[in-house]
N, C-alpha and C positions, 0 to 999 in steps of 0.2 A: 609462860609469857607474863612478863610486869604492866605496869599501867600503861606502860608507852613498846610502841616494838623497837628494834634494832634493826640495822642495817642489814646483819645477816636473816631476819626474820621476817623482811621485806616481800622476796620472792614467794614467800607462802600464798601472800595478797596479791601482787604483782606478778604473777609467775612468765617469764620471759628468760631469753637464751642471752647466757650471760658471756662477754666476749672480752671487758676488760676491767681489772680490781689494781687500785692502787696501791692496796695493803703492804706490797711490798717495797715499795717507794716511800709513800709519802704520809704524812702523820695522820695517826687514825682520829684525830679531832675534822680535819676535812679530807675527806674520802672521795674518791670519785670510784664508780664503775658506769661502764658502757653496757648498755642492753641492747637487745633486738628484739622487737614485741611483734605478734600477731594481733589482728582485730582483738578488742575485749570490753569486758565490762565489769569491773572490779571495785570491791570497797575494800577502803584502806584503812585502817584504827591509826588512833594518834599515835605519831611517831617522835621518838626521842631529840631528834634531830633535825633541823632547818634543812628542805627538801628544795637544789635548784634543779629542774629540767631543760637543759639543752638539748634542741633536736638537732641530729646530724643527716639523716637521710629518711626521706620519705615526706608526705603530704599528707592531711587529712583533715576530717573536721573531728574538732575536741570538746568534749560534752563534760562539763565539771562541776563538781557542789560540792563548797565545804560549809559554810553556812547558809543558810536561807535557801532562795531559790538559784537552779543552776545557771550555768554562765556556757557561754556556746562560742568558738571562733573557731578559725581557719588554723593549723601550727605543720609545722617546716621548717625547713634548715634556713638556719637565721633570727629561727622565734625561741623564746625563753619561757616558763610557766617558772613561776616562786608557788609555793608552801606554805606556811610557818609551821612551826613545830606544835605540837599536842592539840590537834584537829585533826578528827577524822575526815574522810574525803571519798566520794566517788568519782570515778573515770570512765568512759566511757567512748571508744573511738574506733573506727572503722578499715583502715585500712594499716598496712605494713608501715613499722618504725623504726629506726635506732635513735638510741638518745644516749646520752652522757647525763650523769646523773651524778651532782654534789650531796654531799651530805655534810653538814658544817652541826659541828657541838655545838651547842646553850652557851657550854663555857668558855669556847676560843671566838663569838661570835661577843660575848659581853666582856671580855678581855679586850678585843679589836676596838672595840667600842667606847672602851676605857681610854684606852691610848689613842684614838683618834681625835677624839674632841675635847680628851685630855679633862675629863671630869669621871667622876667614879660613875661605871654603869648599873644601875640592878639588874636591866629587863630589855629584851630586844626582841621585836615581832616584828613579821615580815610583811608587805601589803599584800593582798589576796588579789593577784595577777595572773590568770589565765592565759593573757598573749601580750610580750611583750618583744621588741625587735631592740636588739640592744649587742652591736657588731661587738664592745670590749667582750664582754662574754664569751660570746661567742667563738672570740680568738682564743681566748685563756682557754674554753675548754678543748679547742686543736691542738694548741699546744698542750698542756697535760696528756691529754691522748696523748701524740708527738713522745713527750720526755718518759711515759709509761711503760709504752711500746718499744720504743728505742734504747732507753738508757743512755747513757755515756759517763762521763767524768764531772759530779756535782749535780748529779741527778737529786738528791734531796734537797739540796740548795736550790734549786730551778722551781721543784715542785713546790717546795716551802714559801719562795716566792710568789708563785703565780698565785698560792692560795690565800696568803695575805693579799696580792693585787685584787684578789674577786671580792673577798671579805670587806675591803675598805670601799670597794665599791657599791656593792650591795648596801651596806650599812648609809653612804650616802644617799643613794636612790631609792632603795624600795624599800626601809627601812621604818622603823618605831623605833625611838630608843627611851626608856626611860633611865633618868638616873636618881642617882640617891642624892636625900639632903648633905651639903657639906658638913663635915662634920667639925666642929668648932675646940678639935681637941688638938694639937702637933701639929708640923710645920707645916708651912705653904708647900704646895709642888713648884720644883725651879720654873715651870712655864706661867704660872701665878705669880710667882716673887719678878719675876722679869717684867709684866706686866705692870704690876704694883709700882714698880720702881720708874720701870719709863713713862708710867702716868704720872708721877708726882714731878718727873721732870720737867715733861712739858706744858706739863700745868702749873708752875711753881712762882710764876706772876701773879697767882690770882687765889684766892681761898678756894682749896678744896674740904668738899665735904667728907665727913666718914661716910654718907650715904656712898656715894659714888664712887670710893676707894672698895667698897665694899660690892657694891653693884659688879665689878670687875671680875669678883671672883664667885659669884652668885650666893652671897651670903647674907645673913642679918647683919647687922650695924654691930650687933655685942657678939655675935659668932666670928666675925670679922675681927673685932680687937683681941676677942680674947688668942684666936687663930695670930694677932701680926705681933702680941704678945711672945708669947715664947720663938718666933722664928726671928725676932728684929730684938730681943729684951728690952724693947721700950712702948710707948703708946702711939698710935698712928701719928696725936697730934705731936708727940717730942719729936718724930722722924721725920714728918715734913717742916718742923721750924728746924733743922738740923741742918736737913739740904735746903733749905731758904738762905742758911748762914752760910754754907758752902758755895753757893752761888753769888752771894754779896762778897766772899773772900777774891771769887775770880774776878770779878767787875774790880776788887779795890787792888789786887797784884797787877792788871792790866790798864787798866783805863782810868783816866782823867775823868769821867764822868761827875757829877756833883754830889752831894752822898743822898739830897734827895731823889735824884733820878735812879741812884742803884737802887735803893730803898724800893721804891716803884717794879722798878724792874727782877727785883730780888722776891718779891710777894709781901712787902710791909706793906701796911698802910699808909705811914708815910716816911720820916727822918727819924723823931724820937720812938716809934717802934722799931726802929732799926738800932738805933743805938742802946734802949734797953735788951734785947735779944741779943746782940752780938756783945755784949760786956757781959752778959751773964753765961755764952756758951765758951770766948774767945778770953776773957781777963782783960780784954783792955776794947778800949771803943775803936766803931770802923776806924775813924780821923788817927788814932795811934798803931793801929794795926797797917794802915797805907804807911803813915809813913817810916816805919821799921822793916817793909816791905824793901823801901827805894832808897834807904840807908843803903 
């Protein structure tokens, strides 16, 4: 045995009649098996993996400690117990049970995690919940039962789903997530660069700061430029006086407006900030660019 047990090394600690294993279905990063346990009182070593218990039949009182002092409630079908991974744990409960039991990797639990909130994850811990009543669970784990048991046509598509459906949800309710600093080297991710950009849109009346371009994508102000650096090959400020000029282009191909009011409305300060920026990005000032425009 390593520092942490395995799935299959579980039963040594746990020992109960085992009645369903997913292994042959669904990816071995989330696993499910169904047990049937007698009264017991067992201790468990840290386990490799994020431990969800769904109970399917039977009633009892659950006696449990993973740190400090123990925690005691009622659990049955419709209650859920969470885990986190590499804590050991005692159990302790009295009467007849089956449960369904997930088992979710470190690393498809900090991948979900990644993509969820769409920031890079290090580290994900689970909160230390002994009874929780929580129905989506509790369907997902019928159905996996259900698609395990049964099969059909797209049975690892089903099961692959239902297990990102649980992972995305666990990750928002009973979750930790840490992540890692941004890292101020290569390009924005497309859900950042989208950001970035419909911020500057709508903001493009009014001076933005590099704090708050930068706030956006949870960076420092110089992790931030050097990051919009190479994905944009300009500096935050030449990109937002760029689409300031794009913006005074549409107000002067459409509207009569007066060039101090585009001006205004374009993010200048006033006329002659308008007119020095747009002769130095455009070669000719707004008043010649209208009207070459309606030529």
């Amino acid at each position: 045995m390593g520092q942490f047990i395995t799935v299959e090394e579980l039963p040594r600690y746990a020992p109960g009649q085992l009645m369903l294993d997913s292994s042959a279905v669904g990816k071995a990063d989330f696993r499910l098996r169904v047990f049937r346990y007698a009264p017991s009182d067992i201790w468990v070593p840290p386990s490799e993996n994020f431990l969800i218990v769904v109970y399917r039949e039977g009633t009892t009182s659950m006696n449990r400690r993973v740190t400090g002092a123990w925690k005691q409630d009622h659990v049955g079908r419709g209650v859920t117990t969470l885990l986190t991974r590499a804590e050991p744990s005692n159990w302790r409960w009295s009467n007849d049970l089956e449960v369904s039991h997930f088992y979710i990797s470190p690393g498809l639990m900090t991948k979900t995690a990644s993509e969820a909130f769409d920031r890079d994850s290090e580290g994900v811990e689970l909160h230390d919940l002994l009874r929780i009543e929580d129905p989506v669970l509790t369907w997902i784990g019928d159905r996996m039962v259900q698609e395990v048991s049964e099969g059909g046509p797209g049975g690892r598509l089903c099961y692959d789903a239902l297990a990102l459906q649980a992972s995305v949800h666990i990750l928002r309710n009973y979750a930790s997530v840490e992540f890692k600093l941004p890292c101020s080297h290569g390009r924005f991710r497309p859900a950042h660069a989208r950001l970035i950009e419909d911020y500057v849109e709508q903001n493009i009346s009014r001076n933005i700061t590099l704090e708050e371009l930068a706030s956006i994508c949870n960076c420092s102000p110089v992790q931030f430029a050097r990051k919009f650096q190479v994905h944009y090959g300009m500096r935050p400020h030449a990109y937002v006086l760029s689409r300031k000029v794009e913006r005074a282009c549409q107000f002067l191909r459409k509207d009569r407006l007066a060039l101090k009011e585009i001006a205004l409305l374009s993010g200048f300060s006033d006329q002659s900030h308008l007119n020095r920026i747009f002769r130095r990005h455009m070669n000719v000032t707004p008043a010649e660019y209208r009207k070459n425009c309606l030529s």
